[in-house]
N, C-alpha and C positions, 0 to 999 in steps of 0.2 A: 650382434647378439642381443636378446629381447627377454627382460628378466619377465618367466610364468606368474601369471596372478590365479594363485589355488584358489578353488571353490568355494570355500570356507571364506577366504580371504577376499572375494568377490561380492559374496553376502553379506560380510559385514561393512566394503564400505557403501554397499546400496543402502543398507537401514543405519550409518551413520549421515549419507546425505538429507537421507528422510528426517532422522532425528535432528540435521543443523535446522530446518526450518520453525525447529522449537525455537530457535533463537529471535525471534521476530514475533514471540507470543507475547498476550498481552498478560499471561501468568508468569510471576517470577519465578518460580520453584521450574517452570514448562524453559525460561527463556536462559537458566542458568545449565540444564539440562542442551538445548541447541548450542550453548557457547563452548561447552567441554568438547562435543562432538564436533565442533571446526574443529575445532583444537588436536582432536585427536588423526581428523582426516588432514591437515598440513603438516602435523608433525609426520608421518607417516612418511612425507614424501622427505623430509631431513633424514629421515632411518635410513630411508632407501637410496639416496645420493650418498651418505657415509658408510653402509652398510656394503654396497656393488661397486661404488667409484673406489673407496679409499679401503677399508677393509680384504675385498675381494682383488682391488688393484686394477678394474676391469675399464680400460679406456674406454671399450668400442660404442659408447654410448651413438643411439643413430644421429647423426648427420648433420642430414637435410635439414633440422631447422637450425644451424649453427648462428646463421643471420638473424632470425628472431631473437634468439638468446642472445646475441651481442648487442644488439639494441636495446633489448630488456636494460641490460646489465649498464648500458650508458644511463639509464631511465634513473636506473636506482643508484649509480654513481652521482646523477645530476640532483635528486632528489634528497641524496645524502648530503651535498653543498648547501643547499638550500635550509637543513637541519641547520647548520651552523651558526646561518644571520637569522635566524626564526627567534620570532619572541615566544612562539609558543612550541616550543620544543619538545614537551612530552609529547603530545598531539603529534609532532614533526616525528619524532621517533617512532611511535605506532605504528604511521603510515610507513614509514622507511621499512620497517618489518615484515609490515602486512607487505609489501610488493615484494622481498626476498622469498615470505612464502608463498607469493602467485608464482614467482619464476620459477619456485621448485618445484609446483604441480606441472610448469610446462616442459622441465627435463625431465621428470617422473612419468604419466602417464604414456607419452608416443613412443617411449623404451619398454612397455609391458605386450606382453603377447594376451592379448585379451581374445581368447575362443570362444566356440559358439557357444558351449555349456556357460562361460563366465558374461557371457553376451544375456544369454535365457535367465539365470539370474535374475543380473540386473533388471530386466526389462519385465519380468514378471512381479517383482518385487514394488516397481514403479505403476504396474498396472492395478495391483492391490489397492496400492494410496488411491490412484483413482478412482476405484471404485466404491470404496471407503468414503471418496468427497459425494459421489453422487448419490447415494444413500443420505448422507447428513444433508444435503441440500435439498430431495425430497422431501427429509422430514422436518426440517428446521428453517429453511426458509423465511422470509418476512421481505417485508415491503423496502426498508430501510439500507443502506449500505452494508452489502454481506460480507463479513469478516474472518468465517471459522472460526480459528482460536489463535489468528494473525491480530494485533495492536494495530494493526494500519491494513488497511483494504488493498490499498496497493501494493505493498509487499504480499499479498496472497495470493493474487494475480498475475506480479512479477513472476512467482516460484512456482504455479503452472502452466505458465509459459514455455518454464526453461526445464521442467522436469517435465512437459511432453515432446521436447526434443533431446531429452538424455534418453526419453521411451523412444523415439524414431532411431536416434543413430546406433538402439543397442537392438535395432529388429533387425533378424537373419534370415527369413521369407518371408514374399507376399501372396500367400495364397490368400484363397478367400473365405478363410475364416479369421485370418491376420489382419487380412483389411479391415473386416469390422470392428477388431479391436483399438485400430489407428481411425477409424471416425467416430468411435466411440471418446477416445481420447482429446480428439480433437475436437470435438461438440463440445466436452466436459470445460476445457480450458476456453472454449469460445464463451461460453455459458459464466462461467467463474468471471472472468473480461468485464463481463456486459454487466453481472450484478453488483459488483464490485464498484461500477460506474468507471472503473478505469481506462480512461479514452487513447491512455500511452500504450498498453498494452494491447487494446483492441489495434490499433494501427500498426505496432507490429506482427500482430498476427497476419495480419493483414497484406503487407509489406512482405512478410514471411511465405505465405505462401502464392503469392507473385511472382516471387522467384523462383521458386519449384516449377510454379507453371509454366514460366517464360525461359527456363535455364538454357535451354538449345538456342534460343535468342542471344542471350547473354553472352555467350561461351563462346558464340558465329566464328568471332577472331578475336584478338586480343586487343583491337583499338574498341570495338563493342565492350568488351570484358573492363578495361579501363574507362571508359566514358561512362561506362554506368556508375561505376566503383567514386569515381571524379565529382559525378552528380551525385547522388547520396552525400559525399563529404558537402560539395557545395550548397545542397543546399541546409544540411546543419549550421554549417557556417552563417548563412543567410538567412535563418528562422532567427540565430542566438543574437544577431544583430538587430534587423528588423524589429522583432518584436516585441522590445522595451520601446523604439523609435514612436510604431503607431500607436500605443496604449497613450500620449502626448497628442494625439488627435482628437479631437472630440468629436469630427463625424462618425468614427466607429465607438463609441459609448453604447451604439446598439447591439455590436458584437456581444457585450459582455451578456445583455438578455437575455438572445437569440440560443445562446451558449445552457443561461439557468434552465430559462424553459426545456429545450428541448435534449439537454443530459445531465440536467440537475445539478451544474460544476459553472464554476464563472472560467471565462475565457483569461481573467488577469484577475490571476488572484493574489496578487503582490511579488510574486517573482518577478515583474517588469522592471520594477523600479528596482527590485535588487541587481539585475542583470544589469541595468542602465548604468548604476554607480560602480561595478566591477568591471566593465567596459571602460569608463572613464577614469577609472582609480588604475587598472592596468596598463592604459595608458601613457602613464607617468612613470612605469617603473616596467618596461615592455621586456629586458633582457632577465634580470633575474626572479621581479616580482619578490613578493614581500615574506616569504619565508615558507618551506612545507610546515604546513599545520595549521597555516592561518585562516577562519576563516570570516565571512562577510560580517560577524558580530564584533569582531576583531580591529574591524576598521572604519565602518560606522555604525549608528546605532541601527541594529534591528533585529527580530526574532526569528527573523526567516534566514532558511540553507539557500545557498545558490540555486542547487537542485539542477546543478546543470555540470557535469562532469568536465568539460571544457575549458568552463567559464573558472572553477575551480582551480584545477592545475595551472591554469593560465596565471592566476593572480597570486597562485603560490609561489611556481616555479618560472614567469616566465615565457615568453615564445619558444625561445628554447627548448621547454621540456613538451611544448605543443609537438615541436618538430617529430622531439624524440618518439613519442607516442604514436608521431605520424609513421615513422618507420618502421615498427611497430607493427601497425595494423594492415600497412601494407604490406611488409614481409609476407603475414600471415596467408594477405586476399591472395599473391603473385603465388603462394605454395598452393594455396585451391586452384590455380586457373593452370600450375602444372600438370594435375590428377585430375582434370576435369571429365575426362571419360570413366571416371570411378563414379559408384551409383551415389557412392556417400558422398558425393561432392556439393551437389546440389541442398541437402540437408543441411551440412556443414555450414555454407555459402548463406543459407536464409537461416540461421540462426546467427550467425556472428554477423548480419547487416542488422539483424534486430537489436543485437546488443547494443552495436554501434548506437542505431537510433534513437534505443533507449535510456543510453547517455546523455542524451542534450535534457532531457528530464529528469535524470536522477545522479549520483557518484559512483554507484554501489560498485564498479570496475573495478576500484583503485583505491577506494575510500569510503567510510560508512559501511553500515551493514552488510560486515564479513560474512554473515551467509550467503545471502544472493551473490557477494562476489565471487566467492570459493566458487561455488555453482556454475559462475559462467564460465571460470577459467578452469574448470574442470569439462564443459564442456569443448571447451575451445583446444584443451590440449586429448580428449579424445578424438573432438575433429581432427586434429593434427595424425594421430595412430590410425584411424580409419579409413586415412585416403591417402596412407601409405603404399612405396609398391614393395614391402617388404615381401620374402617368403612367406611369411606365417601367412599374411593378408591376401596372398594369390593363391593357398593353398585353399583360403575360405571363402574366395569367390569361387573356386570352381566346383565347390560342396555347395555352395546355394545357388 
């Protein structure tokens, strides 16, 4: 049974998602405005786990992702151990919290019966902002790193990224006047990418819709499905490694030029030598790692983030919490390659490989700016509802 999300109640959390990317403003009054509104879209999902589980009494919550959720819940049991030998514990508490409230967006969201009218909503609501950016971009424009009314270019980038695939997986046809709202949209967020100068982003676009295009490839059999899924992992593993290694080369010192000149961004801009020494500092302490909350200013001197999600948990929690994460994320891929004859599969599948890749460059999954994180695991647990084979959901395929 699939608790209804009313109308009303559909509109507003589309313009509370819209309003968390206030939280990444470079205005305090704009950034304290995005922070209430996480806030009020995570609590939302505590109302509704106390409200239909304990109140109502109502077990049947669905299923099929029970395996996600139990590894979740190791994540944030291992995480919570990790609180204990932390020296820096507030920090370790935050994080401990902030992951109770991703888990509850993932039992919250794929229990809602999201129809087409709360589908049209959303995705109308979403095309607004869009059009909203490309107006301001026409008119405001400049030569310079483009920011909107984002603090950091790349968080502006990240969040139309991930709010043109909250605008895909909430499209209910493709006629062809729908299509030109999805290249429209899709120009928009290639465009924001590229002024933005953000090379992380362009590349999962990139990567993103690779997969769409290749998905009957992908899907062939399950050893294709897995080999692909293996390589992506492998080679994040082998950028995070590698790429502190050659920056210690000085035949590639022209990399870094080659980089200026032609995207205006150094190729090693100090993340190597962070990565080098949380590699090596991990190393020493490979089972539990040095406590949740710690992080790289923590332990030697520097002013730089990891900036690498991996490298991170890794040196908090751990191989172990690596594992768990692993579990994790493959639960999630092995639930897409169940529904892979579902249309939403494909969408689902190249947004959450982006995320993945967007990882080895930033936290924001698990840690750091709560907004882009809600974001993705709001996408991610609508992926989950979308390429369900509930009733509700074969009732709306055979409507569209």
């Amino acid at each position: 049974m699939s608790f209804k999300l009313s109308n009303p109640l559909s509109f507003m959390f589309s313009m509370l998602i819209l309003f968390s990317t206030l939280y990444s403003a470079a205005n305090s009054v704009l950034k304290l405005t995005g922070f209430f509104s996480v806030m009020l879209l995570l609590s939302f999902n505590l109302f509704f786990i106390y409200f239909y589980m304990i109140i109502k009494k109502n077990q049947n919550l669905y299923a099929d992702n029970s395996k996600i959720y139990i590894a979740f819940l190791l994540y944030v049991i291992w995480i919570g151990i990790g609180v204990l030998y932390s020296e820096e514990k507030k920090q370790g508490i935050q994080i401990l919290l902030l992951s109770i409230l991703y888990i509850s967006l993932l039992i919250t969201i794929p229990n809602l019966k999201l129809t087409i009218i709360n589908k049209k909503i959303i995705n109308s609501i979403i095309l607004i902002f869009f059009i909203l950016n490309f107006i301001y971009i026409s008119i405001f424009y400049n030569t310079s790193r483009f920011s909107f009314y984002f603090s950091n270019p790349n968080s502006y980038a990240a969040f139309m990224y991930y709010l043109m695939f909250l605008f895909l997986m909430t499209f209910t046809t493709f006629k062809m006047f729908k299509l030109i709202k999805i290249l429209f949209v899709l120009s928009i967020t290639l465009t924001v990418a590229w002024l933005t100068q953000s090379l992380t982003m362009v590349l999962c676009f990139v990567i993103s819709l690779t997969i769409i295009g290749s998905w009957k490839l992908i899907t062939r059999n399950k050893l294709t499905y897995k080999l692909f899924f293996y390589t992506v992992l492998g080679s994040i593993i082998a950028f995070t490694y590698l790429y502190p290694l050659i920056s210690f080369n000085h035949s590639f010192d022209n990399i870094n030029q080659l980089f200026l000149e032609y995207t205006g961004q150094r190729f090693y801009s100090g993340r190597n030598k962070v990565w080098f020494d949380l590699i090596e500092l991990g190393s020493k302490n490979n089972f539990l790692g040095y406590g949740t909350g710690v992080l790289p200013k923590d332990l030697f001197r520097t002013d730089l983030s990891s900036h690498n999600l991996y490298l991170q948990i890794y040196i908090q929690n751990g191989l172990t919490s690596l594992v768990i994460l692993f579990l994790i994320i493959n639960g999630i891929w092995n639930k897409i390659y169940k529904y892979k004859e579902n249309p939403n599969s494909k969408i689902f599948a190249s947004v959450f490989i982006g995320i993945i890749v967007h990882q080895t460059f930033e936290v924001t999954l698990l840690q750091n700016n709560i907004s882009i994180g809600t974001l993705q695991w709001i996408l991610i647990a609508i992926g989950l509802n979308s390429i369900s084979d509930r009733k509700e959901n074969k009732i709306e395929k055979s409507i569209q």
